[in-house]
MMTF fields as JSON, N, C-alpha, C and O atoms, coordinates in Angstrom:
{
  "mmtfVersion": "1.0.0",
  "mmtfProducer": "UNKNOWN",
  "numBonds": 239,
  "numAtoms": 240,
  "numGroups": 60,
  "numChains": 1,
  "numModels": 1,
  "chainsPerModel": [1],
  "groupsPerChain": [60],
  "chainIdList": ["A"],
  "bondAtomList": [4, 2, 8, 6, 12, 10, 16, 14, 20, 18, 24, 22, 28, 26, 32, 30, 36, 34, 40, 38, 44, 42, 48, 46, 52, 50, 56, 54, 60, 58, 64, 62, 68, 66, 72, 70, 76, 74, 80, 78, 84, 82, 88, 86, 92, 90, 96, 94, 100, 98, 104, 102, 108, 106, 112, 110, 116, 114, 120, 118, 124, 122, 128, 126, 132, 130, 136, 134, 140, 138, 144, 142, 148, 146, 152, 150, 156, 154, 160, 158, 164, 162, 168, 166, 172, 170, 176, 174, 180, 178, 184, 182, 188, 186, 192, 190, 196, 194, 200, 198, 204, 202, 208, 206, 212, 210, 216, 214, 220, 218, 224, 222, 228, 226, 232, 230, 236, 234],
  "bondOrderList": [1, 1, 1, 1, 1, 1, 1, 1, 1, 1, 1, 1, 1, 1, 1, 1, 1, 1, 1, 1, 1, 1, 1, 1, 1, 1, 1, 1, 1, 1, 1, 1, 1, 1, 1, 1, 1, 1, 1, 1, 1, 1, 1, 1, 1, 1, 1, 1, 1, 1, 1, 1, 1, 1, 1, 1, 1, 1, 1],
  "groupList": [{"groupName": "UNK", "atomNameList": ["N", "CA", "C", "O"], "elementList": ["N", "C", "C", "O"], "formalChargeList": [0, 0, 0, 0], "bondAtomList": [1, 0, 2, 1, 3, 2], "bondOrderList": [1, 1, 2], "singleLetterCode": "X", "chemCompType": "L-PEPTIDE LINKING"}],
  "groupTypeList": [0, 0, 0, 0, 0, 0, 0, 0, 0, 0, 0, 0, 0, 0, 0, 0, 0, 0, 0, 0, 0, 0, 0, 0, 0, 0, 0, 0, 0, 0, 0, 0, 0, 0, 0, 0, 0, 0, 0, 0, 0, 0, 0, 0, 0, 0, 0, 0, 0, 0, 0, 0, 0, 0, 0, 0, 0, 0, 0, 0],
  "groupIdList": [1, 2, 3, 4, 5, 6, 7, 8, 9, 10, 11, 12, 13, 14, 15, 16, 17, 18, 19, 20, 21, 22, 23, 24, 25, 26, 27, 28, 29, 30, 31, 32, 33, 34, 35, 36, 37, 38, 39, 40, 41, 42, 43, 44, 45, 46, 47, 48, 49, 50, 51, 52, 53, 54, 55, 56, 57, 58, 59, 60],
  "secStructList": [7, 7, 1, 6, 6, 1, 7, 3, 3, 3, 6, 6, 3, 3, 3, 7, 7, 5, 6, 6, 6, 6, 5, 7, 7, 5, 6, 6, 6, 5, 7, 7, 7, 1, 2, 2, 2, 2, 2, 2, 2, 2, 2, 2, 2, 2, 2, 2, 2, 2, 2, 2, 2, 2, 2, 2, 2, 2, 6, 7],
  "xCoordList": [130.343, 129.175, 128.901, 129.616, 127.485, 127.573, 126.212, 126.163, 125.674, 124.827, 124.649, 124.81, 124.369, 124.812, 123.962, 124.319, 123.215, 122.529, 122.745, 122.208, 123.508, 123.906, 124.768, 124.953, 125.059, 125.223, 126.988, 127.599, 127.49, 129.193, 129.874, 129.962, 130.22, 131.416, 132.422, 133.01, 132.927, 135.052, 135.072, 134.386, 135.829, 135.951, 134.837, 133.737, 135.243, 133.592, 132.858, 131.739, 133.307, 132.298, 131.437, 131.777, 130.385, 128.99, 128.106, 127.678, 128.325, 127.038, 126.222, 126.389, 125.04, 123.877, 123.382, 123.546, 122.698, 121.944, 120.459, 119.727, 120.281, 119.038, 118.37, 118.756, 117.234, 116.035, 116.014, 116.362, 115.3, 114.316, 115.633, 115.433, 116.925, 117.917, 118.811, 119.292, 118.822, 119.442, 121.034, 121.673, 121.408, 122.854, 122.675, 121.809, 124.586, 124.926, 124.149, 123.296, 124.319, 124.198, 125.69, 126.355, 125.945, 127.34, 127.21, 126.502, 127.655, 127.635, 127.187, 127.573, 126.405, 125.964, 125.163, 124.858, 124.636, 123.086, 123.349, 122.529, 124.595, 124.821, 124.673, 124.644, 124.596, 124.153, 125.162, 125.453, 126.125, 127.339, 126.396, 125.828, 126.459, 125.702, 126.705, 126.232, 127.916, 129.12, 129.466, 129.797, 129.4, 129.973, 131.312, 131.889, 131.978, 133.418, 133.49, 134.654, 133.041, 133.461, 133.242, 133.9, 132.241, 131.33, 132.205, 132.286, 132.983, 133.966, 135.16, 135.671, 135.668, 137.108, 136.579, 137.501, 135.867, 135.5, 135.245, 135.499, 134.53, 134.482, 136.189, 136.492, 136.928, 138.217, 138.821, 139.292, 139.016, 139.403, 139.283, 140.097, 137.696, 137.483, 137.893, 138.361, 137.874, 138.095, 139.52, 139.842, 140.722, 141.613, 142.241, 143.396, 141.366, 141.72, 141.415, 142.023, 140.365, 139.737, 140.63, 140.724, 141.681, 142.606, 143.165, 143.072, 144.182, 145.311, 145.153, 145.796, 144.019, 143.748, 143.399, 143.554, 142.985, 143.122, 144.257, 144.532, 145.165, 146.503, 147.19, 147.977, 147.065, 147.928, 147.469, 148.188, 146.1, 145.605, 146.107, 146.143, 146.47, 146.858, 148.324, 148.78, 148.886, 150.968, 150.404, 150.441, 149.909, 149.928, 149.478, 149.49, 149.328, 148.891, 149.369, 148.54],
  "yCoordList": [85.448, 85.675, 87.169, 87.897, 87.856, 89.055, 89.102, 89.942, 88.507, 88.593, 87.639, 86.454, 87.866, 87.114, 85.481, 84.709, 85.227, 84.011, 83.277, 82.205, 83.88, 83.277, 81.531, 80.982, 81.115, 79.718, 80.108, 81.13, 78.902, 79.347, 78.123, 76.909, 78.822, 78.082, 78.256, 79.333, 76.982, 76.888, 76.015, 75.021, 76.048, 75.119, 74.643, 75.181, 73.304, 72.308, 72.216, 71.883, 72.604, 72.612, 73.732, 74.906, 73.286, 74.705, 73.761, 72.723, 74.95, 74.631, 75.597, 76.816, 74.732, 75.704, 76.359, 75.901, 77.567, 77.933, 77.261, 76.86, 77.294, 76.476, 77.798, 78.166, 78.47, 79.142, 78.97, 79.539, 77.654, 77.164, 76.698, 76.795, 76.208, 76.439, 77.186, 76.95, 78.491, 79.613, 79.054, 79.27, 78.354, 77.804, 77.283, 77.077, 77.236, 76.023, 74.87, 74.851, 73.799, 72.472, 72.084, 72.411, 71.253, 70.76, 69.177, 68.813, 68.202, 67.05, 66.598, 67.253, 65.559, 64.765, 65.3, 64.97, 66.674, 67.381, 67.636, 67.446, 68.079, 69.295, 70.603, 70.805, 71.34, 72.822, 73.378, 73.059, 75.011, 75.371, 76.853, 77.36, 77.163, 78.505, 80.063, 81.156, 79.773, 80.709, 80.677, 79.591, 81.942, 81.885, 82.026, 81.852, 82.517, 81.674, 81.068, 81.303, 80.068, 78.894, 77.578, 76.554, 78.066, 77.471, 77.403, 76.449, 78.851, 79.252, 78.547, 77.847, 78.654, 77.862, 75.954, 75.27, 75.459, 74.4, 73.677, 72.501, 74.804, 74.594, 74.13, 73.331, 75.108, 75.319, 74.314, 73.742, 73.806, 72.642, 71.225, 70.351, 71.453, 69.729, 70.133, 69.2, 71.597, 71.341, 71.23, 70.678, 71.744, 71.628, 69.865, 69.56, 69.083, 67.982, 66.866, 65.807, 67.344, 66.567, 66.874, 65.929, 68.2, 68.322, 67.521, 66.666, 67.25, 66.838, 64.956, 63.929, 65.408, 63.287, 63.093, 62.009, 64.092, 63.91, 63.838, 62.969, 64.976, 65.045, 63.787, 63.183, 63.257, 62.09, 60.295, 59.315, 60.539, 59.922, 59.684, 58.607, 60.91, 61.397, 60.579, 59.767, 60.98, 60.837, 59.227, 58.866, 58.319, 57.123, 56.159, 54.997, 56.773, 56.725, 56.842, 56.715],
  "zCoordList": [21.657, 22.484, 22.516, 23.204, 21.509, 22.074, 23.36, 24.258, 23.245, 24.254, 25.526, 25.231, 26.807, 27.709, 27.85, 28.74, 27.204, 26.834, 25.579, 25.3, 24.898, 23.471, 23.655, 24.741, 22.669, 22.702, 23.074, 22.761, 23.839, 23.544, 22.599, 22.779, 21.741, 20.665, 20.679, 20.579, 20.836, 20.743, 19.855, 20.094, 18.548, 17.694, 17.541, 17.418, 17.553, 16.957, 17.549, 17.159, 19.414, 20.673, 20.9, 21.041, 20.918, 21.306, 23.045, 23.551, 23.163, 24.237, 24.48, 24.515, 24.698, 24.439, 25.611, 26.742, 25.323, 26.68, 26.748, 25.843, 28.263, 28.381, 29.196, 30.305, 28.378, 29.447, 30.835, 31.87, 30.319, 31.769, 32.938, 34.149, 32.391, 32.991, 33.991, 35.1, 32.841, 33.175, 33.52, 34.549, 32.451, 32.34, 30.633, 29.782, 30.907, 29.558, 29.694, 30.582, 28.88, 29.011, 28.545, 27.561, 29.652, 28.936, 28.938, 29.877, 28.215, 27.701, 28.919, 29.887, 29.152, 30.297, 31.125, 32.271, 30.078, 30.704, 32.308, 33.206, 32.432, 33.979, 33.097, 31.883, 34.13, 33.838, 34.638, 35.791, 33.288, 34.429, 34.353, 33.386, 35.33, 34.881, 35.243, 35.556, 35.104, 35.478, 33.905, 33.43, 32.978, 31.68, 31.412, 30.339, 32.997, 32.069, 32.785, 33.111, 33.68, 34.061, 32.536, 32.357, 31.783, 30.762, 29.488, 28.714, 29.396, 28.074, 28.361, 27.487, 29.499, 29.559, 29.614, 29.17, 29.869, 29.763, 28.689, 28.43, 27.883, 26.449, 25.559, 24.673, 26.373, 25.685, 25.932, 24.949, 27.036, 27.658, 26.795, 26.496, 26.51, 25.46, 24.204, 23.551, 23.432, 22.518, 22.309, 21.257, 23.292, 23.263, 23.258, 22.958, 23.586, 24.156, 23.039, 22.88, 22.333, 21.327, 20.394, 19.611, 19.973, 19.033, 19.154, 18.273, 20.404, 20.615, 20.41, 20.195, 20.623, 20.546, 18.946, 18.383, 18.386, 16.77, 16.138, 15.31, 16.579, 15.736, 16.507, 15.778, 17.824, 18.283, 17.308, 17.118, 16.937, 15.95, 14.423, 13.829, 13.961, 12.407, 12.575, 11.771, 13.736, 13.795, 13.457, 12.281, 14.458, 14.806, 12.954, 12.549, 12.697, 11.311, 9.704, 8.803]
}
């Protein structure tokens, strides 16, 4: 993120900024409008979506 409206990306997860918002959009169209409340949240699913992939790959 260099600018304070830019999109935030973690891994495969982006969330976008919304203008008319004046927040992220995060899945299920809430709006966080705290950017690191927005960045660690991000980190959170993408951290979570790993772990349920690689728990996927073992099972396999």
């Amino acid at each position: 993120m260099k600018h304070p409206h830019d999109n935030i990306r973690v891994g495969t997860i982006t969330f976008v900024y919304s203008v008319t918002k004046r927040g992220w959009v995060f899945p299920g169209l809430s709006v966080i409008r705290n950017p690191l409340k927005a960045q660690r949240l991000a980190e959170e699913i993408n951290n979570k979506r790993g772990a349920v992939c690689t728990k996927h790959l073992l099972l396999n």
